[in-house]
C-alpha positions, 0 to 999 in steps of 0.5 A: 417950654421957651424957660426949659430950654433957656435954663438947659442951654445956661448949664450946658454953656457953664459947664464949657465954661468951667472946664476952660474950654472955647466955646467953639461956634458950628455950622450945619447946612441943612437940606430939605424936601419941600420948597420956600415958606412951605407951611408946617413942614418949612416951619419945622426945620425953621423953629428946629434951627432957632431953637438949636442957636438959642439953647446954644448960645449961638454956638450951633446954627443950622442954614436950611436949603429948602428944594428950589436952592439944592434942585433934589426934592427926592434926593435928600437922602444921598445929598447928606450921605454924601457929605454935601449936607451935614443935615436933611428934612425929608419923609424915608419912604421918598427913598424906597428904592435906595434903602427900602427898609426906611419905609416903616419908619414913615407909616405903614397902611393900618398901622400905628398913629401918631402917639403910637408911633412916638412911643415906639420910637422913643419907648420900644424898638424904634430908635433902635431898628432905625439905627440899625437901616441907617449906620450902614449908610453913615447917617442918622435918623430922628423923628422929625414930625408927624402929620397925624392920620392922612386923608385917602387923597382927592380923586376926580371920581367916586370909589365904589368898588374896586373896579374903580381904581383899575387904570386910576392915575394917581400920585401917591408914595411909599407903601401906599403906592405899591398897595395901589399898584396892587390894585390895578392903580397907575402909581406915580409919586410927584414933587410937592410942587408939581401936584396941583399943575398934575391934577389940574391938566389930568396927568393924574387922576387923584392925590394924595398928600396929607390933609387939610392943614397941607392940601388946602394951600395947594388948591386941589378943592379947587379941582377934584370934588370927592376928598377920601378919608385915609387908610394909607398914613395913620401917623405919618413921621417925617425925619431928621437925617445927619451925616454922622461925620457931621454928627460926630465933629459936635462936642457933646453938650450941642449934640444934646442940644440938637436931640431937644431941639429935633425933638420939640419941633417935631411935636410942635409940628403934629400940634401944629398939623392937628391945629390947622387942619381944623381950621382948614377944614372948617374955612373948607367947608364953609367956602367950598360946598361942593367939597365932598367927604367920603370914606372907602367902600367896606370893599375897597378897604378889605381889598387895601388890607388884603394887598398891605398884609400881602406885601409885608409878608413878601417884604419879611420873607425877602429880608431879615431886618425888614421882618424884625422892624415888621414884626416889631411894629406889629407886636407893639399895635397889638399890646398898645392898640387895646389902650387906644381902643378904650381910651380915645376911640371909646371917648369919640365913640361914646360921645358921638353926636352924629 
C-alpha cells in the first residue's frame, strides 16, 4: 500500500512539475476530540497526516491539536466552521443539537455495521446526503474510521428487565442516548476524559464508550463488573470534517491526496480497532476474572427497538432530509443485510463451537 502511495504521489508531483507551476507548500491545522497519544483514535489523524505530507512530497501537512490544546472536546464542529480549524476529528452525533441530522452518519441503533456503512457511504447514498447536512454549513465531511460494532457500555448492576434502567445514570451519546432517555435512564454524554473520575466516584452508573480496544486503558474493568454486549453502535463512523474554504485554497492534485490519505486511515483505523479489541479482550480475561459479559435481556431489547423505531419516525415526520438519510439507510439494510446474513453471520453461525 506504502509503493501505491509513493507511486501516486510521484505522478501527482510530475504533473505539477511539467506544467511549470511552483510546487506551493500548505498548512492545515487540525482539531480533534480526543486527548494526547489517545490510542487508535489519536493514531488515525496522526498516520492520516503523515501519509498526506508523504504522498506530497511534503507539499501538504496537517498540525493536529488534540482536546487539551484547543480546551472544546465537544466543539470541534464550530471550531472548523468557524475558520479557526482548517480540519477536525471528531464523531457527528457530539453535535446533535447544532445540526441533528449529523447523527445518522455515526450509526444509528440496529443499524448498519461496519462494511455495510462503508459501502453506503462510498457505493450508495452516503456521501452524497452527507454533502447535502454539511454544504449549509460551509464544511465538508469524510468518513474517518469506524470502531466496529460497540459494546452496550459497563454498568455497576445487572439488567434484567426494563425496570432496571429507570432512573439509571449513565453517559451515553447520540441517539443511543435519546433511546435511553426513552427508557427512564438519566442520559449524560462526558468528555472521554472525564469518564473514568464519573464512574468511579458514581456520577454515573454505567458507560458507554466502544469496546475493549478503547475501554480497557481507560480502566473501567476496574470498577464496574457487568460488561454489555451492544445495541446502540453496529458500526460506529467517526468523521473528517474540512472548512471548505480551507478545502477549496488546495490545487487539485493535494486535495486528491487528502481524499486517499483520510480514506486509508480510516481503514486502517477499523483493522486497528478490530486487532486490539482482541487482544484486549483476550489479556481482559485472563487478568480480570470477574469481569462479567453479558447481553440484554429479549426484553430489554425489544424495548430498544420499540423506542429507536419510534424516534426515527418522529425524526422523519419532523424534517425532509432527516426522512430521506432515514429511508435511505433503511432501504440499503434491507437489500445489503440478506447477503450479510449468509455470508458472515451464516459462517460464524455454521461454525459455531460453543
Amino acid at each position: 500500500m506504502t509503493r501505491l502511495f509513493r507511486m501516486a504521489a510521484v505522478t501527482l508531483l510530475f504533473s505539477v512539475s511539467s506544467l511549470g507551476v511552483a510546487a506551493e507548500n500548505y498548512t492545515l491545522r487540525l482539531a480533534q476530540t480526543w486527548g494526547p497519544n489517545s490510542p487508535i483514535l489519536g493514531d488515525t489523524t496522526e498516520n492520516m497526516a503523515k501519509m498526506a505530507e508523504e504522498m506530497s512530497g511534503g507539499r501538504l501537512k496537517i498540525r493536529i491539536d488534540s482536546a487539551n490544546k484547543h480546551k472544546a472536546p465537544f466543539g470541534i464542529f464550530d471550531l472548523v466552521r468557524n475558520g479557526q480549524y482548517d480540519m477536525g476529528h471528531t464523531a457527528s452525533y457530539y453535535y446533535k443539537g447544532s445540526i441533528p441530522n449529523a447523527m445518522y452518519f455515526t450509526t444509528v441503533p440496529f443499524g448498519l455495521i461496519a462494511p455495510e456503512m462503508y459501502a453506503w457511504f462510498y457505493h450508495d447514498d452516503g456521501m452524497e446526503l452527507m454533502r447535502k447536512v454539511y454544504e449549509p454549513f460551509g464544511l465538508l465531511s469524510f468518513p474517518g474510521g469506524n470502531t466496529g460494532n460497540q459494546m452496550g457500555g459497563w454498568f455497576n448492576k445487572e439488567i434484567n428487565s426494563v425496570d432496571d434502567l429507570k432512573g439509571l445514570k449513565m453517559r451515553t451519546p447520540g441517539f443511543a442516548g435519546e433511546v435511553m432517555s426513552e427508557l427512564g435512564v438519566a442520559v449524560t454524554n462526558l468528555p472521554p476524559g472525564e469518564l473514568y473520575t464519573a464512574l468511579e466516584r458514581g456520577t454515573v452508573d454505567a458507560v458507554e464508550w466502544v469496546g475493549p480496544a478503547l475501554d480497557f486503558p481507560m480502566g473501567f474493568h476496574q470498577i464496574a463488573k457487568y460488561y454489555y454486549s451492544g445495541w446502540q453502535e453496529p458500526g460506529a463512523e467517526v468523521q473528517f470534517l474540512i472548512n471548505e474554504k480551507s478545502w477549496n485554497k488546495l490545487p487539485k492534485d493535494l486535495q486528491a491526496i487528502l481524499r486517499i490519505a483520510m480514506r486509508t486511515a480510516a481503514y486502517d483505523m477499523y483493522i486497528q480497532t478490530t486487532h486490539e479489541s482482541g487482544v484486549a479482550w483476550d489479556r481482559m480475561k485472563e487478568d480480570y476474572p470477574g469481569v462479567t459479559h453479558k447481553t440484554f435481556p429479549p426484553e430489554v431489547i425489544d424495548a430498544m427497538r420499540d423506542a429507536t423505531n419510534k424516534l426515527l419516525a418522529e425524526a422523519a415526520e419532523k424534517d425532509d432530509l432527516a426522512k430521506e438519510i432515514i429511508n435511505s439507510q433503511h432501504d440499503y439494510l434491507k437489500q445489503v443485510r440478506q447477503w450479510t446474513n449468509i455470508s458472515d453471520k451464516a459462517y460464524l453461525n455454521s461454525i459455531a463451537t460453543d
